[in-house]
N, C-alpha and C positions, 0 to 999 in steps of 0.2 A: 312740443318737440321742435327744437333748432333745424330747418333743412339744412343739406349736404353744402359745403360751399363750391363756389363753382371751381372749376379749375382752369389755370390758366393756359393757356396754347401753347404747348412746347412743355410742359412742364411735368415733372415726373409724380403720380397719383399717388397718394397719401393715405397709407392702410389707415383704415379707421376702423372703431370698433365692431363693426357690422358683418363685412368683411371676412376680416379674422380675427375672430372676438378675443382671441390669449394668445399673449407672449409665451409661445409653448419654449422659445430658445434661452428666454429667461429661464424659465422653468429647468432648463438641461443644464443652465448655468452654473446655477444654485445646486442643481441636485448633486454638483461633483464635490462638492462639500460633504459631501457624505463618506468619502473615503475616506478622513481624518478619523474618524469615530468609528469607522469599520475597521479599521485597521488597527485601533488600542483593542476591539474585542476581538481580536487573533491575538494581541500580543497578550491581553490578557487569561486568554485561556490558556491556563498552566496543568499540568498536572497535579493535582494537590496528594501529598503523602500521608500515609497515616502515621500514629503512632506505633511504636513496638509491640511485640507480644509480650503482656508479663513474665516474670520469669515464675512464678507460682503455677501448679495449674489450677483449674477452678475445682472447689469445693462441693459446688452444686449436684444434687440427689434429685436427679430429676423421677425416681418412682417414692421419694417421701415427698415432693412438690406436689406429683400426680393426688395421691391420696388425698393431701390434704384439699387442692382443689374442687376433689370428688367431694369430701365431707364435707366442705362449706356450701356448695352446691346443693347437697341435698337435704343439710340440716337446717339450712337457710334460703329457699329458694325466693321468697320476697324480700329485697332488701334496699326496700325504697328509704331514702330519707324522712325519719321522723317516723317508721314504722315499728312494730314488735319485732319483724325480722331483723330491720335493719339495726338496730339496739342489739337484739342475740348478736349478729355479727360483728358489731363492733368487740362484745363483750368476748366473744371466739376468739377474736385477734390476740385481745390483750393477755389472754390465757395460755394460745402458744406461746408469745415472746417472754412468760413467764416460768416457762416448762425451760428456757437457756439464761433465767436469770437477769433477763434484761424488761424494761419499762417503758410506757411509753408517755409521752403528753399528752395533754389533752387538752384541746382548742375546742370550745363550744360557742357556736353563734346559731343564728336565726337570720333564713333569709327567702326570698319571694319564688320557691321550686318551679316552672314553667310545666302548667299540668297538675300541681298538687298545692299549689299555695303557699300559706306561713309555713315552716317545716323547721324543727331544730338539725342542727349538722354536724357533724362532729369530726375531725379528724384527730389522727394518732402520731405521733411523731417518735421519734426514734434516734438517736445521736448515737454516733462512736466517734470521739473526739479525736482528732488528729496533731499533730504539729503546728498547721495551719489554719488557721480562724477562717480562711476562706471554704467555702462547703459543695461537694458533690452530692445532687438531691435525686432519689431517685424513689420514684411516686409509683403508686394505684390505687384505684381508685376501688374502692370495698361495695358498692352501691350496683345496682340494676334496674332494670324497667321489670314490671312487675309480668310483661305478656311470654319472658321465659324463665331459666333458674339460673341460669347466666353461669354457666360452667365455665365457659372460655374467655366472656367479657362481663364480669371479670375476675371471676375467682380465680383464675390462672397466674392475673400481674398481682395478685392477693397473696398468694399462696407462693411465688416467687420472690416476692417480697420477703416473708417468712426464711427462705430458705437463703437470699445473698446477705440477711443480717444475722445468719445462724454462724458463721465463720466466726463472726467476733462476739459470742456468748460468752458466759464465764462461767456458764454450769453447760452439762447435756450434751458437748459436744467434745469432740477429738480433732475437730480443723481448723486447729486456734490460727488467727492469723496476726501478724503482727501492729502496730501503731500505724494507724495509714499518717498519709505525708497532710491528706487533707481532710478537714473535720467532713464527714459518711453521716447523709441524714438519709432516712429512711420515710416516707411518707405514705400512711396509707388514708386515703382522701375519701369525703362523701359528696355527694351531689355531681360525683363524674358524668355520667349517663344523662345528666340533667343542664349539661350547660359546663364542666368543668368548675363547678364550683367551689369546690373544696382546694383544687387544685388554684384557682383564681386568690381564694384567701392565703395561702399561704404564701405567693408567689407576692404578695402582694403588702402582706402585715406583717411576714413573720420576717425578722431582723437575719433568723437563716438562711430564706432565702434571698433575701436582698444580695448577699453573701456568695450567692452560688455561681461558680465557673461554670456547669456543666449540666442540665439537669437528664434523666433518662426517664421517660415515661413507660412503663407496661402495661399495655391496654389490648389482651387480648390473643395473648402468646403462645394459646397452642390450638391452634387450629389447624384445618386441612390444607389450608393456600400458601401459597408462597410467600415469607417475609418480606414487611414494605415496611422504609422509612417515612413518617410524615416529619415534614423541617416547617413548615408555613405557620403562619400569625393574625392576628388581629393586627397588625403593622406591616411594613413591606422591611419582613428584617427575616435572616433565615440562622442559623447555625451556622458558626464558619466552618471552611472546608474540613481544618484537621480532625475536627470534633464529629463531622458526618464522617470520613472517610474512615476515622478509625471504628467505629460501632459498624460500618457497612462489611470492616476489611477483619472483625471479630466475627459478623454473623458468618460471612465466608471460609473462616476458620473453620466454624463446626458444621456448617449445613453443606459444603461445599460448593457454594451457590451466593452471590452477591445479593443482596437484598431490594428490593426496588425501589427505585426513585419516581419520582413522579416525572413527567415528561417536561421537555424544555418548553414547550407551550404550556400544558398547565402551570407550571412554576411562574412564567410571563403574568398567564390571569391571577394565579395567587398575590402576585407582588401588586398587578393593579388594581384587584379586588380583593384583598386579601380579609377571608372571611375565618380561619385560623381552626377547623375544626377541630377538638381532642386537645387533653391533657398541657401539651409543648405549648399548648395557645398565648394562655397566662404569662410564663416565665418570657416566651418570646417579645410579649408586650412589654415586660417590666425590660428590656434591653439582658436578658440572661437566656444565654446559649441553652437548647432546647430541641430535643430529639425522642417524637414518639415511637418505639417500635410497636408492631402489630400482626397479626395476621386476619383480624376480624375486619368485615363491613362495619363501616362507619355508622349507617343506620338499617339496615336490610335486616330484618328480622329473620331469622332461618328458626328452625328449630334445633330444640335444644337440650335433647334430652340427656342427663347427667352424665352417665354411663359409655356414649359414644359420642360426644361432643368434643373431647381434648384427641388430640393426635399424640400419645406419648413421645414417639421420637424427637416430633419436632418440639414441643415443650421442656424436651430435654436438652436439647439444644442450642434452644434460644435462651432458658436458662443460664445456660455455661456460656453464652456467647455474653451476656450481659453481663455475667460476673467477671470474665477477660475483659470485656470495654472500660466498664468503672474500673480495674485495676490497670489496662494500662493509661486512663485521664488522672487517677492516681499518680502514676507515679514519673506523667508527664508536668512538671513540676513550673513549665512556662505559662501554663494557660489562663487564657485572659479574660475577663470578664467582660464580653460584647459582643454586637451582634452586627451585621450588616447585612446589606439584600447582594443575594447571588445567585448563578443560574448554574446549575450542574447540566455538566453536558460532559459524556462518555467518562475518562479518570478525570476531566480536569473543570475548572469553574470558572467563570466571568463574574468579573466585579458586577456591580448592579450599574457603579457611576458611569463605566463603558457604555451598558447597554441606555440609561441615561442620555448621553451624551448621544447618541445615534435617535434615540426617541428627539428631543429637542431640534436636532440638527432638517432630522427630517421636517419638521413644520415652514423651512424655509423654501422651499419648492414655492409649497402651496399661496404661502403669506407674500414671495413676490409676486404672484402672480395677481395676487386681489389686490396690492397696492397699485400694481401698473393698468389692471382692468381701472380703478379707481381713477386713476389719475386720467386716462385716454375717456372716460366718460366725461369727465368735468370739460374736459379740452375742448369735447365736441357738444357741450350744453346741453347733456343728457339730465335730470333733475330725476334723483331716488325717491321724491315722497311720496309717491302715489306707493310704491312696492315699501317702502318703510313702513306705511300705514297697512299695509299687509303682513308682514310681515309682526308686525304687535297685535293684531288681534291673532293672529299664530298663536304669539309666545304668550300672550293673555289665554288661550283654551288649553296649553299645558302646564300654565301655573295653577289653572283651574283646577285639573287632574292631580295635581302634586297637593295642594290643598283638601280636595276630597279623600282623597289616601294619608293626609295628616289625620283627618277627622277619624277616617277609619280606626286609623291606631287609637287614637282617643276612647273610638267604642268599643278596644276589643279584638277588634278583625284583623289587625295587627300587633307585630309585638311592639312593646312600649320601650324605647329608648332607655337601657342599660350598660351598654359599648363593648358588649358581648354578642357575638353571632348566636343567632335563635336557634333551639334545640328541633332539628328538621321533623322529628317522629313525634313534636307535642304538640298540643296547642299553643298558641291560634294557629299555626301550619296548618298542622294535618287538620282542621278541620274543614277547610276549603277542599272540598270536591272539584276534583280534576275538568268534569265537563263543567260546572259552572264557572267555572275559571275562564278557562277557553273560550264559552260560551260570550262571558261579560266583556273578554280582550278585542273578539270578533267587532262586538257590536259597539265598543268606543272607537277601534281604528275607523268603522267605518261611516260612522257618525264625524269625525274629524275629515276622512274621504269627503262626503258627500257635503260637508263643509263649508270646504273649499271649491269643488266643483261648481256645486250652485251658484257660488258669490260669481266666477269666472265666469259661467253662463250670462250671469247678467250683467258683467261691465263688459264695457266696451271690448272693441277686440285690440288687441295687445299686440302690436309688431313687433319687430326683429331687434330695436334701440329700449324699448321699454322690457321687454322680457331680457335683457342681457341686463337690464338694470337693476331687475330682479333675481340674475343669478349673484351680481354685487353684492348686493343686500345681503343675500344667506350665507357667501362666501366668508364675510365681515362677521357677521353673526358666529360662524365655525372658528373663525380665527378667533375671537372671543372666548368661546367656551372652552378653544384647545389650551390660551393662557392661563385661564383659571383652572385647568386640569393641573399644568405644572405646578400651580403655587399648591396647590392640595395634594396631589400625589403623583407626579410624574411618569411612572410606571404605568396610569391610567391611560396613557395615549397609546397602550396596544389595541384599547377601544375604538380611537377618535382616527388615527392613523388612516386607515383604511377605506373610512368614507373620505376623506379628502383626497387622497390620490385618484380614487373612484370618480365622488361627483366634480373633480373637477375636470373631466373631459364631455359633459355633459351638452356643454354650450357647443362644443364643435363636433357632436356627432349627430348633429341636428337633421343632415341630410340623410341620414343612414337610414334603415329601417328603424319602426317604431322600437320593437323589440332590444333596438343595441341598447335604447336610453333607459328601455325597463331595467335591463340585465343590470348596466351600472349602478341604477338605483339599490335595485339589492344587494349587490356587492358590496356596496354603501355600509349595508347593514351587519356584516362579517363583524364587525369588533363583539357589538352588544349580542349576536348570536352566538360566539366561541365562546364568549364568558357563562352563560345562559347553557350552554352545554356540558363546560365544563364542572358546573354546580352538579346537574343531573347527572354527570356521570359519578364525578368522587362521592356524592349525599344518596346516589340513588331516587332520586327525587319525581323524576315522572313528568306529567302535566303540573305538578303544584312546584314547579322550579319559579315561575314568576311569581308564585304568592312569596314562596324565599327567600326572590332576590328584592324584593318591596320590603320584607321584615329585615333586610341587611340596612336599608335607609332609612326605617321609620326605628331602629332599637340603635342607631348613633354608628354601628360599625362601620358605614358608607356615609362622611359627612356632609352637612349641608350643604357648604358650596360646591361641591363633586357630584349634589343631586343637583343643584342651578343650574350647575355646565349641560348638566345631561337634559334638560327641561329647552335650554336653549338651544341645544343639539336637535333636539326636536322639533322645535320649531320652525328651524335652518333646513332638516329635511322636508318639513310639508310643505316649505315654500318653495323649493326645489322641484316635490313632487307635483304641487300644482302648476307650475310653470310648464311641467313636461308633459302635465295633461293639456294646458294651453296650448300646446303644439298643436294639437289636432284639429283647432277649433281655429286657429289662427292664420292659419298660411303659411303663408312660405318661411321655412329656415331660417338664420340666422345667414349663412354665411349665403345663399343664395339674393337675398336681399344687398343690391349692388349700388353703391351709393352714385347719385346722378354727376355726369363727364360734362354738363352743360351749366 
């Protein structure tokens, strides 16, 4: 280490980095850049409007839907893919829609069911040709998990289904409806309950939906709870406003009650983790508008017995709310085939590139600060290599960790890279036990703890120029990671965000109580915990949320370089962490360490 130089007599003292280790005024500098980007997301948060009410009313019989739900329900309560139920009920379908004279297609494949293996799949397809070669699709999924009779999920969007394509029969009924404006496909899907599968094929192969302006998923439609829309994806793309607003401002027609949205922070984690559970997943990734409604848990198994599982009223309801939506996407005759990321907040929505531009904008605080830490080391012939080579054997024990968890998936214990979000209530999930979970988290963090401690125990002790040296290092490191956040998915810095306004007051609360530099440290940790909570609360998930959020990165939906960032993000905190354990062992402060006046 270069001593202090001396100073001359008369002459005014020359902050150095010891002193006052950050340019905090830089930092205030920079941060007023932030009202350019704050300010488009006021200007962009508009009221979005819906579409009109049609002028028809709805046709739907919400006590011949109930029935029929009933009977699928109880004639078919197994109706796994590639089962004996699951075959009767396919073959159930095609028999209503044959009692109104109409047919359906049939798409048969084979494909790898999570939990049940090879399994054949079948979906049903269904046209009423329009005017327009562009197509309004509107799916359920015919399939269940074998542990209920799946009265509400799904024989409800099953049985719904049946009833919004009875209007346009040609035998059987009396509520003919005229030539819609846009070709009306009807889609009843297998392997929903299993991943969205069937849903994923069609979204995906069929020339239909490539086609489609608008799609409506029914998964789940008469339950006890309050109607919710899901908009999210396997991409950070949501349904545009008009599209949610009007299905939101149809369920409000008849339920008299707005349906729910997810929160403006979920919505955040969705766009930067966006894990897309249900039906709307698929079409949302294919860039096709895409709105699940629901009233069912995503995975909460409740019981489910035939008889008192469906809520009539609101089955009837949501029904006729859904036959109004597709009529008036009908007979909105602009709408456009695309998707974009947006954040609903009360009637009105933010563009995603707003919120965008305010993520980005924000990294410049932090990023002057570690260029001018940067440069004020060199100045004073401060040399990084000693905390470099700390620093890499870090980022080498969580490449370590990202490699053992590759192998996992390899064996099994995770899901295998398919770029579909893993089915929460199957295997390999659920078979991870909650306390071994925990159990194994406990004993790597602290394994990594005790790490780094020891190593510090036995070098040398570390003053006030060499540990700022090493706040450089991880600071450089975080800027790192937060770049390659943007190039992969920019929405991800609601993650990265948080620790660096946090750990970068690290170095100047040196003199404070131990406890300030604990606290910030965890505060640090707010990105990857809101995300992590967020999983558990929309999946229900528990203790096995980390096994989930592991099966999002090792089955493609969380890519590669978004896990690098996150490994080097890791790295950048333990280096951090053991620095702020080196306080203890080391002496005095940062800023109490006075460089020599002689």
């Amino acid at each position: 280490m270069v001593p202090a130089r001396p100073r001359i007599s008369g002459s005014r003292p020359r902050r150095g980095p010891v002193d006052r280790p950050l340019n905090l005024r830089l930092a205030r500098t920079a941060a007023v850049l932030l009202a350019a980007p704050l300010l488009l997301v006021l200007v962009t948060l508009a009221p979005s409007g819906a579409l009109p009410r049609p002028t028809l009313p709805p046709a739907f019989d919400g006590a011949t839907a109930l029935e029929l739900a009933r009977e699928l329900a109880r004639d078919y309560p197994d109706r796994e893919p590639g089962s004996l139920g699951g075959a009767g009920a396919a073959q159930w379908y095609r028999d209503k829609l044959r009692l109104y004279g109409l047919a359906a297609r049939e798409d048969r494949w084979t494909a790898d069911v999570p939990g049940l293996g090879q399994r054949p799949l079948l979906n049903l397809v269904t046209v009423v040709p329009g005017t327009s070669e562009n197509t309004i699709v509107v799916v359920a999924h015919r399939d269940n998990r074998e542990l209920e009779a799946g009265a509400n999920d799904n024989a409800s969007g099953t049985a719904a289904l049946l009833e919004l394509v009875r209007p346009y029969a040609r035998t059987g009924t009396v509520a003919r409806r005229p030539t819609p404006v846009h070709t009306l496909v009807f889609v009843s899907t297998d392997g929903g309950a299993f991943g969205s599968l069937g849903a994923a094929r069609f979204a995906d192969d069929s020339p239909l939906g490539r086609r489609a302006v608008a799609t409506l998923s029914l998964d789940g439609i008469g339950g006890r709870t309050r109607p919710r829309l899901e908009i999210s994806g396997v991409a950070p793309r949501t349904a545009p406003p008009m599209f949610v607003r009007t299905v939101a401002a149809r369920v409000g027609d008849e339920t008299g009650a707005v349906p729910v949205l997810p929160g403006w922070l979920t919505q955040l984690v969705n766009l930067g983790l966006p894990f897309g559970y249900g039906e709307q997943s698929p079409f949302l990734s294919a860039d096709a508008p895409a709105i699940r409604l629901s009233t069912a848990p995503d995975v909460e198994f409740q019981s489910d017995p035939v008889a008192d599982a469906l809520d009539p009223r609101t089955f009837d309801q949501l029904g006729r709310a859904a036959e109004t939506a597709i009529a008036s996407l009908d007979e909105g005759v602009r709408l456009a085939r695309s998707t974009a990321p947006f954040i609903y907040w009360g009637d009105g929505a933010v563009r995603g590139w707003a919120i965008a531009a305010v993520f980005v904008t924000g990294l410049l605080p932090f990023a002057a600060v570690t260029i001018d830490l940067l440069a004020r080391l060199r100045r004073r012939g401060v040399r990084l290599t000693r905390q470099w080579r700390a620093f890499r054997l870090r980022l080498v024990v969580w490449l370590g960790v990202g490699a053992l968890v590759a192998v996992a998936a390899l064996a099994g214990l995770f899901p295998r890279s398919t770029g579909r979000a893993p089915v929460a209530d199957a295997p390999p999930v659920e078979d991870w036990p909650g306390a071994a979970l925990f159990g194994a988290a406990v004993v790597l963090l602290a394994a990594v703890w005790l790490a780094t401690r020891f190593r510090h125990r036995r070098a040398a002790m570390i003053d006030g120029e060499e540990r700022l040296a090493g706040y450089a290092v991880a600071y450089l490191a975080l800027c790192a990671a937060a770049l390659l956040v943007v190039v992969v998915n920019v929405y991800a810095l609601v993650f990265v965000l948080p620790s660096l306004y946090a750990w970068v007051w690290l170095p100047v609360v040196e003199r404070r109580p131990a406890w300030v530099s604990d606290a910030l440290l965890g505060l640090g940790l707010a990105g990857p915990v809101i995300a992590l909570v967020v999983l558990a609360e929309q999946l229900g998930l528990g203790l096995r949320t980390p096994v989930y959020a592991v099966g999002l990165a090792t089955s493609g939906v969380i890519p590669w370089p978004a896990c690098l960032a996150l490994l080097v993000w890791a790295a950048a905190a333990t280096q951090l962490a053991a620095l702020v354990g080196t306080l203890r062992l080391a002496g005095p402060p940062l800023a109490a360490q006075q460089p020599s006046s002689r």
